[in-house]
C-alpha positions, 0 to 999 in steps of 0.5 A: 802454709796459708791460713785456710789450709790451717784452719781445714787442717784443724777442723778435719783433726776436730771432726775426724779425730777429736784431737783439738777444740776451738773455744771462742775466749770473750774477754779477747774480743770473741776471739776464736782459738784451737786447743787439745782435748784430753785426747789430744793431748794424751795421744801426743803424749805418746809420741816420741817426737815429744818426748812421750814414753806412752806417759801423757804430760800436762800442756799449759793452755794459753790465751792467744797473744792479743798480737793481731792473730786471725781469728777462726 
């Protein structure tokens, strides 16, 4: 998948349905990154793929690797 299609792909799920952010990290050469929101990760939570059992689960938020990703 090319990375435009990511990137409309993660817009329409911050527009439409609120499920992911992006924050712009300063300490990382204003690097841009997608992360859940609390509704995010409530509804993934909930699916079975990821184990949910209707429980949601704390996901650690981690800063990007700094491995030349695009940013966004």
């Amino acid at each position: 998948m090319r990375i435009e299609q990511t990137r409309r792909r993660l817009a329409k799920l911050r527009s439409h349905d609120g499920l992911v952010d992006r924050v712009t990290l300063p300490q990382a050469g204003r690097t841009r990154v997608w992360v859940p929101t609390q509704y995010g990760v409530q509804v993934a939570g909930e699916w079975p793929e990821l184990g949910g059992g209707g429980r949601p689960r704390p996901w650690p938020i981690r800063p990007p690797c700094g491995c030349g990703s695009a940013t966004g």
